[in-house]
BAKOL-294649 format. One line per 8 residues: number of its first residue (from 1); their letters; for each residue y negated, x negated, z negated of N, C-alpha, C. Coordinates in pm, whole numbers, always signed. Example, Ala and Ser with C-alpha at 12.3 -4.5 7.8 and 13.67 -1.06 7.14 Angstrom:
2
1> AS> +569/-1319/-780/+450/-1230/-780/+330/-1320/-780; +225/-1285/-708/+106/-1367/-714/-3/-1290/-787
This chain:
341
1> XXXXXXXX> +119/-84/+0/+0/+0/+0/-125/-88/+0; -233/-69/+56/-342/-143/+78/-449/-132/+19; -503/-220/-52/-586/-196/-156/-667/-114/-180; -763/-51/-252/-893/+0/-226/-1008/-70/-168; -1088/-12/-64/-1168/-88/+29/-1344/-47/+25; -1379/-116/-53/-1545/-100/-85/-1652/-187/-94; -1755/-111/-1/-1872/-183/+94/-1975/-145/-3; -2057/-243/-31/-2147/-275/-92/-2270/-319/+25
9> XXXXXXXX> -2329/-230/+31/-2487/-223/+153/-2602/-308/+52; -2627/-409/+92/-2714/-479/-22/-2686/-568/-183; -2555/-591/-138/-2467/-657/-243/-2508/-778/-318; -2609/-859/-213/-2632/-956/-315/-2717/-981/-435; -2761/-888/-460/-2879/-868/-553/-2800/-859/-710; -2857/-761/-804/-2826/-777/-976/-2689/-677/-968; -2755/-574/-940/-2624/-497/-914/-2479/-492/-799; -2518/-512/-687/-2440/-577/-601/-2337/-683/-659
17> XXXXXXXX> -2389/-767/-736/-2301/-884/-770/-2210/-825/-917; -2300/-746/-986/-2206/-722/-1086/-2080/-592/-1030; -2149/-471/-932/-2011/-430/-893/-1896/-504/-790; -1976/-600/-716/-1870/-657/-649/-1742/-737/-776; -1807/-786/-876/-1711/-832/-967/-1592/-735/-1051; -1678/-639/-1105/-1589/-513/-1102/-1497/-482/-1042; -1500/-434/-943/-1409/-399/-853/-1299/-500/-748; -1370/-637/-740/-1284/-735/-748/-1147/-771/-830
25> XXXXXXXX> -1257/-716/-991/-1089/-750/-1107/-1001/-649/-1090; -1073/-523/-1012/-964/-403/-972/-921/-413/-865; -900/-544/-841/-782/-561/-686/-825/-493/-593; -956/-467/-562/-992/-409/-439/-1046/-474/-356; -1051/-487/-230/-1110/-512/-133/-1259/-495/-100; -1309/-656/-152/-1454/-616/-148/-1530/-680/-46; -1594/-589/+28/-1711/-634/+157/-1863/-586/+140; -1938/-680/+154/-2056/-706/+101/-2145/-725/+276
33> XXXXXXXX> -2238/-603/+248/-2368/-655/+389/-2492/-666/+347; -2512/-771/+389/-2635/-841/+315/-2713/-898/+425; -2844/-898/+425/-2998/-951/+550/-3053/-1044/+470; -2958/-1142/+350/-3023/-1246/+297/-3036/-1376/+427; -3145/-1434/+431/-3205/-1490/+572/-3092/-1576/+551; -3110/-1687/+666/-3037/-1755/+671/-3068/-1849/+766; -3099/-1967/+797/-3119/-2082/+883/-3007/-2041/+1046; -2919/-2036/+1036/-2835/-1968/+1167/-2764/-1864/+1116
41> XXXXXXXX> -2624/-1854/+1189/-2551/-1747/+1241/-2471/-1728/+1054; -2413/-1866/+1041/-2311/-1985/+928/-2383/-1897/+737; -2318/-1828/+724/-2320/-1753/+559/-2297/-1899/+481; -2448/-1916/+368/-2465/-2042/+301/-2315/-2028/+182; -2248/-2120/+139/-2151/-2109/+86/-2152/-2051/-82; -2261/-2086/-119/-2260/-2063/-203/-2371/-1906/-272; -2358/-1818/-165/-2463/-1689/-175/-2375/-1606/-275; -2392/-1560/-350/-2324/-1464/-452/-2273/-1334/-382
49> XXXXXXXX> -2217/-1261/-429/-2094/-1257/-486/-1980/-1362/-450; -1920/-1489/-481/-1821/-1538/-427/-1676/-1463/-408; -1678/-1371/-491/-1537/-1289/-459/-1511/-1217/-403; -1573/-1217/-247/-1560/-1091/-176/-1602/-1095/-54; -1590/-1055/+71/-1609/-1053/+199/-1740/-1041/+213; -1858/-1128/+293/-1922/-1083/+358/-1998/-1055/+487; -2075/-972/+536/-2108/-924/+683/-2212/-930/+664; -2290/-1009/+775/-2438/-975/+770/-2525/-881/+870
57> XXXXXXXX> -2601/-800/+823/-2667/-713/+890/-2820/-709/+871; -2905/-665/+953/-3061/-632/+964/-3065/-537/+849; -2998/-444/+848/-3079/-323/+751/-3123/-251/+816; -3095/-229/+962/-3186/-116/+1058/-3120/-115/+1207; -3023/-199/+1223/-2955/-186/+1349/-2822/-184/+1368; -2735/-106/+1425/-2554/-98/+1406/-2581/-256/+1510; -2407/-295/+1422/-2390/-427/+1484/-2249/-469/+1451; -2147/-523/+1474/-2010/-551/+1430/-2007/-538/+1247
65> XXXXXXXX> -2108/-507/+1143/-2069/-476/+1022/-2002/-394/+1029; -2015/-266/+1083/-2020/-160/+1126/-1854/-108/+1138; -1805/-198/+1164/-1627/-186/+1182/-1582/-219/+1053; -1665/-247/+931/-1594/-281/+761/-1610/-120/+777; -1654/-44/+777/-1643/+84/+716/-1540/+198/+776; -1498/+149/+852/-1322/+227/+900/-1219/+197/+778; -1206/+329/+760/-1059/+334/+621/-1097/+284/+460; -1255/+293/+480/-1325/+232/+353/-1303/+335/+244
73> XXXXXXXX> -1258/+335/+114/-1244/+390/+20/-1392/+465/-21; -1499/+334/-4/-1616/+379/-91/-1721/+352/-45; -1838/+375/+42/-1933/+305/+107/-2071/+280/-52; -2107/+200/-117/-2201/+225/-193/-2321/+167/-103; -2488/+220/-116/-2570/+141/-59/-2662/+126/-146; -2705/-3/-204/-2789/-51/-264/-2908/-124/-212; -2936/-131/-100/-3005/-225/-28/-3147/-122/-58; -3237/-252/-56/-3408/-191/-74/-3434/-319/-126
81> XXXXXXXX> -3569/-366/-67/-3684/-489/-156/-3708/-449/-268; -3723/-537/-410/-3714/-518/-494/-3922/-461/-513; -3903/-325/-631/-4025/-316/-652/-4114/-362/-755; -4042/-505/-790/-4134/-597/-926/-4233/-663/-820; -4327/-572/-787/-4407/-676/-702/-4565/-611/-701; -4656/-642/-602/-4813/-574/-590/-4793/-472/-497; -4829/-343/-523/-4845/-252/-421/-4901/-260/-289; -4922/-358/-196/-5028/-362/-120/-4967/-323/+11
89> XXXXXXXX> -5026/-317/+128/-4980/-269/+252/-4832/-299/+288; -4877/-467/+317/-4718/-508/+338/-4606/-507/+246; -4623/-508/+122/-4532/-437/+72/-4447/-333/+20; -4582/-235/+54/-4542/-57/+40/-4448/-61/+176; -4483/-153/+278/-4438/-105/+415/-4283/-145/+368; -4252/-315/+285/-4143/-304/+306/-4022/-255/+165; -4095/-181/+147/-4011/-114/+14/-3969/+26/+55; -4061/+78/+137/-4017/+166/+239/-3930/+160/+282
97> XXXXXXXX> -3982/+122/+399/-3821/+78/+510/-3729/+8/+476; -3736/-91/+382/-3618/-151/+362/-3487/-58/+331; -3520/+74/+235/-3485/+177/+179/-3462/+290/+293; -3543/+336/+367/-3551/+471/+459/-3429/+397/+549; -3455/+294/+616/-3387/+210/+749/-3293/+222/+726; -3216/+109/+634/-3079/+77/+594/-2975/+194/+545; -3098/+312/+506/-3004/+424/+505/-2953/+528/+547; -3093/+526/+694/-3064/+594/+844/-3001/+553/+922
105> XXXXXXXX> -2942/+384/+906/-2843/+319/+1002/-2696/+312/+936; -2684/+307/+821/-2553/+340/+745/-2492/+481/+800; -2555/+597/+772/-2590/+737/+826/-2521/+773/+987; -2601/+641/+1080/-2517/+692/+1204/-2367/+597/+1209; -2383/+476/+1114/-2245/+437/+1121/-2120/+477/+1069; -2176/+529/+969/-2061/+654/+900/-2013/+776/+998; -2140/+826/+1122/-2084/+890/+1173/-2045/+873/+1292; -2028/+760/+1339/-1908/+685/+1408/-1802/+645/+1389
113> XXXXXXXX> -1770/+646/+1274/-1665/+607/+1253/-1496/+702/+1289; -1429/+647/+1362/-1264/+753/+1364/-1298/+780/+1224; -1219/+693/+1114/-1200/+658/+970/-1300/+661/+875; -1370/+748/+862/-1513/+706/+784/-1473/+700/+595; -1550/+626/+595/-1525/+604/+442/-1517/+755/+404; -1452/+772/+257/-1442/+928/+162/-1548/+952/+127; -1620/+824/+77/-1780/+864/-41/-1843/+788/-6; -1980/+843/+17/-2088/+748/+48/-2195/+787/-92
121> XXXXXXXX> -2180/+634/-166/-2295/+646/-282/-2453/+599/-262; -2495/+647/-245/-2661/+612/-217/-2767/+578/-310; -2824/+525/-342/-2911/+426/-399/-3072/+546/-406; -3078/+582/-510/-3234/+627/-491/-3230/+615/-717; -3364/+679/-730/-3414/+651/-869/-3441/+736/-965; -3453/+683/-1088/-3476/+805/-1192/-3609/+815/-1223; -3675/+727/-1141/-3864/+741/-1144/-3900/+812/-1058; -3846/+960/-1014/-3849/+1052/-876/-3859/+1183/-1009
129> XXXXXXXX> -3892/+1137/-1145/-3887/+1249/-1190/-4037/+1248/-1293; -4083/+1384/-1267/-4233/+1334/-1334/-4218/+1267/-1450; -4354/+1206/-1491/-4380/+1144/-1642/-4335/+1270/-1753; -4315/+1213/-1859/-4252/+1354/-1932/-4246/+1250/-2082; -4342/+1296/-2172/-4327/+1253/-2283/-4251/+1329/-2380; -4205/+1449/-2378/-4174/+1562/-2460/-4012/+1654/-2360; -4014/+1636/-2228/-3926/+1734/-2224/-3818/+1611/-2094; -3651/+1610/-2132/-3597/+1577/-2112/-3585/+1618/-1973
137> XXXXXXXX> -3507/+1498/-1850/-3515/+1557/-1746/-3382/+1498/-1676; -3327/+1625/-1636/-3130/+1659/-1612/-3161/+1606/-1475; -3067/+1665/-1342/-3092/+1635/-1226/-3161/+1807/-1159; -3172/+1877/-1276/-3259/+2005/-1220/-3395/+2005/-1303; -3435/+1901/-1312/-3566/+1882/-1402/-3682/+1800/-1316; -3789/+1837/-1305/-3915/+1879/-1228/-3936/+1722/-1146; -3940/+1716/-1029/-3982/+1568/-941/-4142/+1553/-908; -4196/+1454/-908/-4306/+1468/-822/-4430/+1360/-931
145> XXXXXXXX> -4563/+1315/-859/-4623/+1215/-917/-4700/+1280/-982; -4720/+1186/-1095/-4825/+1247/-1209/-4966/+1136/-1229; -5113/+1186/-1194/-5159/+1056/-1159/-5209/+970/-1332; -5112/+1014/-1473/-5163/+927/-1593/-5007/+818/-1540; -4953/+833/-1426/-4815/+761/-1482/-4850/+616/-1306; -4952/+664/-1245/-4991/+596/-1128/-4846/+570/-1040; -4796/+701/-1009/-4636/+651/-970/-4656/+762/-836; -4775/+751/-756/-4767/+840/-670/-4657/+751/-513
153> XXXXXXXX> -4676/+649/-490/-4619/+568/-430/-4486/+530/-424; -4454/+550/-590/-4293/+554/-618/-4218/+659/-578; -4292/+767/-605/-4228/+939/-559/-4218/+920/-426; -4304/+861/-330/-4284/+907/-194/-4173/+787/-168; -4157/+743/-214/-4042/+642/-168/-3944/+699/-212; -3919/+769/-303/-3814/+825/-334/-3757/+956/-295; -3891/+983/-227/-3832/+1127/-172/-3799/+1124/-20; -3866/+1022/+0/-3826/+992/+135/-3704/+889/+168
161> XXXXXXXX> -3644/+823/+74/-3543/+793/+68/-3416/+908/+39; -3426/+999/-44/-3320/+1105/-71/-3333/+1206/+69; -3419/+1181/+119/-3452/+1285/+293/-3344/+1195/+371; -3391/+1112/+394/-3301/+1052/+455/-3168/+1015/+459; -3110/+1041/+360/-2979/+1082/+299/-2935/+1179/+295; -3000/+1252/+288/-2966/+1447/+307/-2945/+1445/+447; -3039/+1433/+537/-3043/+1355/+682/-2890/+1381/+765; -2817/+1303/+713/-2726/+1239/+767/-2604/+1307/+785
169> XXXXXXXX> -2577/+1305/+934/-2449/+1434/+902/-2327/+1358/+911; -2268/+1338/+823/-2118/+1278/+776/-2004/+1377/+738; -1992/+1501/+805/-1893/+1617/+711/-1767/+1548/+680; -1745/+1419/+724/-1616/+1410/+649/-1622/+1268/+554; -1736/+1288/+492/-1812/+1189/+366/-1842/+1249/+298; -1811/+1254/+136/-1874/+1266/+38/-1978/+1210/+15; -2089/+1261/+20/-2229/+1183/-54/-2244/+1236/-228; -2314/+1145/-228/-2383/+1145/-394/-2479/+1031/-379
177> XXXXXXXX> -2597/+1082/-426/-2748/+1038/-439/-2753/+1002/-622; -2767/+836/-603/-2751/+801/-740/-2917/+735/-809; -2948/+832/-877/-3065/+797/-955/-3071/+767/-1062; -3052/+620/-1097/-3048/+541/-1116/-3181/+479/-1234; -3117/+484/-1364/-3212/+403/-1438/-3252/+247/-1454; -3325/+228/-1514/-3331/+61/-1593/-3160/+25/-1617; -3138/-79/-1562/-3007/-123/-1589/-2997/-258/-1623; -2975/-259/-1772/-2954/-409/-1849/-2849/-467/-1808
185> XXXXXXXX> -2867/-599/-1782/-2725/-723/-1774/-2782/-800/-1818; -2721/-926/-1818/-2720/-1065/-1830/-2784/-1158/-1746; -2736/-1135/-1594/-2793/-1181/-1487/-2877/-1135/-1418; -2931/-1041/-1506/-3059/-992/-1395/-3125/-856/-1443; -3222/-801/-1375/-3300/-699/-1475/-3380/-720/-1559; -3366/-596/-1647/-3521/-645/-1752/-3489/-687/-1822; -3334/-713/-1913/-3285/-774/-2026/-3348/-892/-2066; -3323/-1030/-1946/-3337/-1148/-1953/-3527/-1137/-2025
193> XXXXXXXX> -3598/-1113/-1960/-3741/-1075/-1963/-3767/-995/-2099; -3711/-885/-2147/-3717/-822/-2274/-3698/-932/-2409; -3644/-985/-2385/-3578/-1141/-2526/-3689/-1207/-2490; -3708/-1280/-2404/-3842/-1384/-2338/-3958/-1375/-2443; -3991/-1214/-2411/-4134/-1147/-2463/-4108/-1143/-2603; -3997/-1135/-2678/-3989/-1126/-2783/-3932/-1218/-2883; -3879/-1353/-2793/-3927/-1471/-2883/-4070/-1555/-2883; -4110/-1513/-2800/-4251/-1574/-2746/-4364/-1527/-2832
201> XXXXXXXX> -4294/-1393/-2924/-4425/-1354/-3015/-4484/-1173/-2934; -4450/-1156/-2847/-4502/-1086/-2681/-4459/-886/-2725; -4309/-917/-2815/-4233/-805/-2807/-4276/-672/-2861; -4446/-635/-2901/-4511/-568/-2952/-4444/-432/-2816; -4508/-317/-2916/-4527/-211/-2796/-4601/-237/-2683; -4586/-156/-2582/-4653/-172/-2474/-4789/-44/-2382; -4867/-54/-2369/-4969/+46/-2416/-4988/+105/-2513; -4923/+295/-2484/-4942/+374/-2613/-4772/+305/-2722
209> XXXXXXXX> -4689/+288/-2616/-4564/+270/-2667/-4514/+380/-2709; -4584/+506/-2659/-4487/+630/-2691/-4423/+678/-2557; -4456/+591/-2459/-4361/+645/-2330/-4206/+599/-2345; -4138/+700/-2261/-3997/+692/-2287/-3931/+603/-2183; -3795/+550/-2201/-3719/+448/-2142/-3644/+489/-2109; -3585/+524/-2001/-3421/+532/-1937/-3351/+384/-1921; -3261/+428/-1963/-3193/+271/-1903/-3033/+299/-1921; -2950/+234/-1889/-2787/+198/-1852/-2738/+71/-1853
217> XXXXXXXX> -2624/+19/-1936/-2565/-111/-1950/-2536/-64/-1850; -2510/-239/-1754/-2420/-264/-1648/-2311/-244/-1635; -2262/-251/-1761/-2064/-171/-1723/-2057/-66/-1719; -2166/+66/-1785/-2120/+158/-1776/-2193/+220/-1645; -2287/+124/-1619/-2284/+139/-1414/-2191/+105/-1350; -2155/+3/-1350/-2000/-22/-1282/-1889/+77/-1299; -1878/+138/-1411/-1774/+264/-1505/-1791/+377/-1377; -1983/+396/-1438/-2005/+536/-1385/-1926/+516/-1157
225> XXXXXXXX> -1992/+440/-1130/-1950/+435/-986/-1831/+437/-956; -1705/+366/-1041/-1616/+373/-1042/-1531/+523/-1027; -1609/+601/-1144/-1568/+744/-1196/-1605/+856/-1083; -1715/+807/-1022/-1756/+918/-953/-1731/+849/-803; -1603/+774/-756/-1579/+746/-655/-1414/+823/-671; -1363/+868/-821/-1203/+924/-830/-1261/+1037/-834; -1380/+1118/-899/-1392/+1240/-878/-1483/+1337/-760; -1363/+1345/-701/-1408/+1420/-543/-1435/+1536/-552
233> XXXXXXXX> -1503/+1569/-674/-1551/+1743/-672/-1717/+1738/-715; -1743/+1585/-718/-1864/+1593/-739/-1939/+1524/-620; -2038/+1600/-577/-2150/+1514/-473/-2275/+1584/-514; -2384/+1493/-387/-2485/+1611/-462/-2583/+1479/-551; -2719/+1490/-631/-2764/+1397/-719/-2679/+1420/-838; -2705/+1280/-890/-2654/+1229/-1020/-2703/+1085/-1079; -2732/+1153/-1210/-2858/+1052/-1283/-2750/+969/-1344; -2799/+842/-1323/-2701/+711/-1408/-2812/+641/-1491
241> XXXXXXXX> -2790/+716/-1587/-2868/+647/-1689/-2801/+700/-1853; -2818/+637/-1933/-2758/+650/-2084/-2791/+780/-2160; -2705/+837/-2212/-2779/+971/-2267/-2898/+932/-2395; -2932/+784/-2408/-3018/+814/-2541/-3161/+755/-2471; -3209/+800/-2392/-3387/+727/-2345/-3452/+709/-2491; -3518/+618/-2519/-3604/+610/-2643/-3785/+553/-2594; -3844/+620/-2631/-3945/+549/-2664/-3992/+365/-2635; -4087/+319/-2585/-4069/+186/-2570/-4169/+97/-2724
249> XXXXXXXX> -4169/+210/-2819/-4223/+113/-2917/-4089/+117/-3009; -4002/+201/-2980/-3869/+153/-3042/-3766/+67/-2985; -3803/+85/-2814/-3664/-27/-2777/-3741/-174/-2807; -3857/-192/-2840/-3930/-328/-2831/-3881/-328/-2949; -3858/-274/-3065/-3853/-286/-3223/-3713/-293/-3233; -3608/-274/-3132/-3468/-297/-3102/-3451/-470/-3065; -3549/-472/-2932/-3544/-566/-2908/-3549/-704/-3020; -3660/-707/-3099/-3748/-793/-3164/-3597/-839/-3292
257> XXXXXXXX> -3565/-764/-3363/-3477/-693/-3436/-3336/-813/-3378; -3300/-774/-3285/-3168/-857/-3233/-3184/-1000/-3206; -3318/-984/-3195/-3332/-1153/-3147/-3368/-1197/-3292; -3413/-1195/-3388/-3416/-1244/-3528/-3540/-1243/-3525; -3648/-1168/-3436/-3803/-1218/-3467/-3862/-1118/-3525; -3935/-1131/-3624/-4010/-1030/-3739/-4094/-967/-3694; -4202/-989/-3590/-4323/-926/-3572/-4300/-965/-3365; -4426/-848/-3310/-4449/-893/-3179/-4589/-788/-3141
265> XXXXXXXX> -4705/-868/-3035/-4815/-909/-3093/-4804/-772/-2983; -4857/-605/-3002/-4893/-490/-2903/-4951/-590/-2744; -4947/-504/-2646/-5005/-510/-2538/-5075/-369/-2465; -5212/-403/-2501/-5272/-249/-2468/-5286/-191/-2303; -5307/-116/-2272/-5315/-115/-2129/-5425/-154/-2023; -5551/-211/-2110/-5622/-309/-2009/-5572/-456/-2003; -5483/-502/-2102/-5373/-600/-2093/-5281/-583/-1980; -5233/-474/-1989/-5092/-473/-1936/-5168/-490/-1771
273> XXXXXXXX> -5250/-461/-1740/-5369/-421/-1619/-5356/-564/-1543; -5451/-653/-1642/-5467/-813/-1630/-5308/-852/-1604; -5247/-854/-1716/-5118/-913/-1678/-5029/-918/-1520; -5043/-746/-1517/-4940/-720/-1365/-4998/-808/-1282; -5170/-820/-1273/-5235/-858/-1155/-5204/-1016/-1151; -5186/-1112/-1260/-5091/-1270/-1223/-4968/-1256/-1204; -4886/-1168/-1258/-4748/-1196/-1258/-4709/-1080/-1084; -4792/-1056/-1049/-4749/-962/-898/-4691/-866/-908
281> XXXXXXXX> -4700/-743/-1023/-4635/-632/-1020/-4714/-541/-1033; -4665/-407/-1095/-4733/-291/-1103/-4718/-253/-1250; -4807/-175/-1304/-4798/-141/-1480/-4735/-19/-1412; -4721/+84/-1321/-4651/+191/-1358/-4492/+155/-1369; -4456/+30/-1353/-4292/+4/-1367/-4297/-3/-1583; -4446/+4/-1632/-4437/+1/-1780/-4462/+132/-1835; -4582/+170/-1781/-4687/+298/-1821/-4597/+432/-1841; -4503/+471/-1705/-4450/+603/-1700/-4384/+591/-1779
289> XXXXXXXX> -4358/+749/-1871/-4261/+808/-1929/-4113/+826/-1809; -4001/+755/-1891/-3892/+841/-1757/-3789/+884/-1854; -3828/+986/-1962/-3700/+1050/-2010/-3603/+1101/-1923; -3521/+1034/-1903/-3428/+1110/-1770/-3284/+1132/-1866; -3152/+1219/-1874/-3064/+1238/-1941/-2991/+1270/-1807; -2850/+1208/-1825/-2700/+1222/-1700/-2619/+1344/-1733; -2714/+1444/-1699/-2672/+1582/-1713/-2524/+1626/-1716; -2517/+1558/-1566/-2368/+1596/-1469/-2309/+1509/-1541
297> XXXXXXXX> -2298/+1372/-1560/-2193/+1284/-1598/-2174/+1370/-1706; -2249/+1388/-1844/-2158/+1434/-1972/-2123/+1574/-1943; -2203/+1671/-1856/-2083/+1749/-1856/-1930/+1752/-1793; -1947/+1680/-1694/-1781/+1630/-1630/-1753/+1578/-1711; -1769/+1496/-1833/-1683/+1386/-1898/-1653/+1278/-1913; -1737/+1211/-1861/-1811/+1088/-1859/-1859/+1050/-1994; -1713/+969/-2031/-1744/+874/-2168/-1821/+773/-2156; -1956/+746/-2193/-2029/+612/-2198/-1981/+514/-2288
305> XXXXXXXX> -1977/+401/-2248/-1966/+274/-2413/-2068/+251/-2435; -2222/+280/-2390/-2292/+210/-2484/-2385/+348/-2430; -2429/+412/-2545/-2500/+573/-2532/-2660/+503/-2643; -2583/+384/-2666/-2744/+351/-2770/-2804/+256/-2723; -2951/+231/-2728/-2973/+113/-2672/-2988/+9/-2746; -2958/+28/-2919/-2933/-129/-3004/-2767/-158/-2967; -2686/-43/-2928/-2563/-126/-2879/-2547/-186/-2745; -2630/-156/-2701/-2620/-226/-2567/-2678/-368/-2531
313> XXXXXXXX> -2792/-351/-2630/-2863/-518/-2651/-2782/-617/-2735; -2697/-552/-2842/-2593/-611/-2898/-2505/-663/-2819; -2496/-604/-2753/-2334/-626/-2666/-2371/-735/-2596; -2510/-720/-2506/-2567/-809/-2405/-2600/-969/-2514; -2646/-933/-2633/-2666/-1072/-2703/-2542/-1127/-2754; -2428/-1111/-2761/-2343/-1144/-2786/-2234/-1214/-2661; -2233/-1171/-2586/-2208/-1235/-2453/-2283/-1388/-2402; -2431/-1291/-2441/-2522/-1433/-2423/-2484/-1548/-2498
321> XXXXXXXX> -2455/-1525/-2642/-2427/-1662/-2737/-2259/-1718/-2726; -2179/-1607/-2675/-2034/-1667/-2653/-2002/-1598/-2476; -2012/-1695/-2392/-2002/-1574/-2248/-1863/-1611/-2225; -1825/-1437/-2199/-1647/-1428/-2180/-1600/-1427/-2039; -1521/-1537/-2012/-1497/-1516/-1847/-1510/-1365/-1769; -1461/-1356/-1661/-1557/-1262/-1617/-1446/-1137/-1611; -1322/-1176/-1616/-1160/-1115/-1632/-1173/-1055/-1790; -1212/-1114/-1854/-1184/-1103/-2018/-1299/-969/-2012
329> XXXXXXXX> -1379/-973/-1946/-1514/-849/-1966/-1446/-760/-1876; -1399/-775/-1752/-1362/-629/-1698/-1216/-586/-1725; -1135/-679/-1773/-990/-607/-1788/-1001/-556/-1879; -1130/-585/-2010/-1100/-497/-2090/-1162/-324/-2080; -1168/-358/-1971/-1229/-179/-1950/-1088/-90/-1951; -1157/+72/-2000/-1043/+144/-1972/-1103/+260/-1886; -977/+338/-1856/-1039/+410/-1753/-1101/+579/-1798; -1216/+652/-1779/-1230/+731/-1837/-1221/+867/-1889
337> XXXXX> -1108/+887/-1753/-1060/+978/-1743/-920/+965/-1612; -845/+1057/-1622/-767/+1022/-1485/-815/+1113/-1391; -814/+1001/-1273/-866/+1123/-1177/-793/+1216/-1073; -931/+1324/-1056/-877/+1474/-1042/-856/+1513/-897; -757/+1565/-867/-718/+1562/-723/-828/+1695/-681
């Protein structure tokens, strides 16, 4: 019997590399398409994920990748420019398209295919849901920009990314539109950066510090994708994020707390203003509220391991001070249910 076969659209990045490892320790067949540049034709040897096939593609044109997705178990697409950056022309343009493109050309390659993959998981966000200091928000809870959260730019990327996914006629693909919180690891994300600020003295609240946090350990992203690639009765959006969002003057007071540091110095929001503008980002990746809650996952049954976010920084600092090969972290997963025909 032939393994399970799953394409990772944008694989080399934080998440890319941690599900390609995942699903690697699950004996599956992993192929990775990635538009990381490259001097010629010749994939540099040492580009991450090492455990797994890869194809390189534009992000906007069918081309021999295009034949990994015959008899594919799972198409996931993660591909998009990252948005830790300055809002400005050229980069609204390519946070856009990087996102709209790669997922209008996946779209007609899926529907070429004899064999088309079962599930196509799609990549969109849990910042597609207004600012919300007070009322929790499921995947039927209110979308759209709010101008105290300056996230009018984020919404249209996000809605025009989930268009384009709706878009796509695949009737013999499962879709699911995965919106997607803050997702802590080790290798990447805000984790590394959260400790930084808070041995440095930095780890104070951040503006009012009463806006709320979504976020998701990396395994139980890897879990959740896993889960909702055995259960074929779900498509449709679905929020991947932890059922406990908190406040960011408590995850900073989580933060501060695990790392052994007593105090951390506030950052008000004509700070946070100055700051984005050296370091090249945007304060609404700080400012917005994104109480978001994984409606669908806990009602299907979707056991999380880490539903808190002092266990999840635990987990992540403890790895950090003893790191467990990479077998020892995923074999010890279990599975969370069996899945449902």
């Amino acid at each position: 019997m032939n393994a399970p076969k799953l394409i990772i659209a944008g694989g080399s990045g934080f998440l890319g590399r941690a599900l390609a490892a995942y699903f690697h320790e699950l004996a599956c067949d992993v192929c990775v398409l990635t538009r990381t540049p490259t001097s010629d034709s010749t994939p540099p040897p040492d580009l991450p994920p090492a455990n797994c096939r890869k194809r390189w593609w534009d992000g906007r044109t069918l081309g021999e990748w295009a034949n990994e997705l015959e008899d594919a178990t799972a198409l996931v697409n993660l591909a998009g420019r990252s948005v830790d950056c300055r809002y400005h022309a050229r980069n609204r343009r390519l946070i856009m398209d990087s996102r709209v493109e790669s997922t209008r050309v996946l779209g007609e390659a899926v529907a070429r295919c004899a064999r088309p993959p079962k599930v196509w998981l799609n990549s969109s966000t849990a910042t597609i849901y207004k600012h919300s200091l007070d009322t929790p928000r499921d995947e039927a809870g209110l979308v759209g920009a709010t101008p105290e959260a300056k996230d009018a730019f984020s919404i249209e990327v996000a809605q025009a990314w989930e268009r384009t996914f709706a878009a796509a006629v695949v009737p013999r693909t499962r879709k699911v539109a995965l919106r997607t919180a803050m997702v802590l690891g080790q290798q990447g994300g805000v984790f590394p950066a959260l400790c930084r600020l808070a041995r440095c003295g930095l780890g104070g609240p951040m503006a009012t510090g009463k806006q709320f946090v979504s976020w998701i350990h990396e395994l139980d992203f890897c879990r959740a994708v896993e889960w909702l690639i055995q259960h074929h009765e779900i498509d449709g959006i679905v929020n991947l994020a932890a059922p406990g969002p908190l406040p960011n003057r408590e995850m900073m007071s989580i933060v501060r707390r695990a790392c052994g540091v007593p105090f951390g110095l506030p950052a008000g929001q004509w700070m946070l203003e100055v700051g984005a503008f050296f370091i090249r980002t945007e304060t609404e990746l700080i400012i917005k509220s994104r109480r978001v809650i994984p409606g669908r996952l806990l009602t299907a049954g979707f056991d999380f391991w880490f539903s808190e976010f002092s266990q999840a920084i635990e987990d992540l600092l403890q790895r950090q001070r003893r790191p467990p090969a990479m077998a020892e972290i995923f074999n010890a997963r279990r599975l969370t249910s069996e899945p449902r025909n």
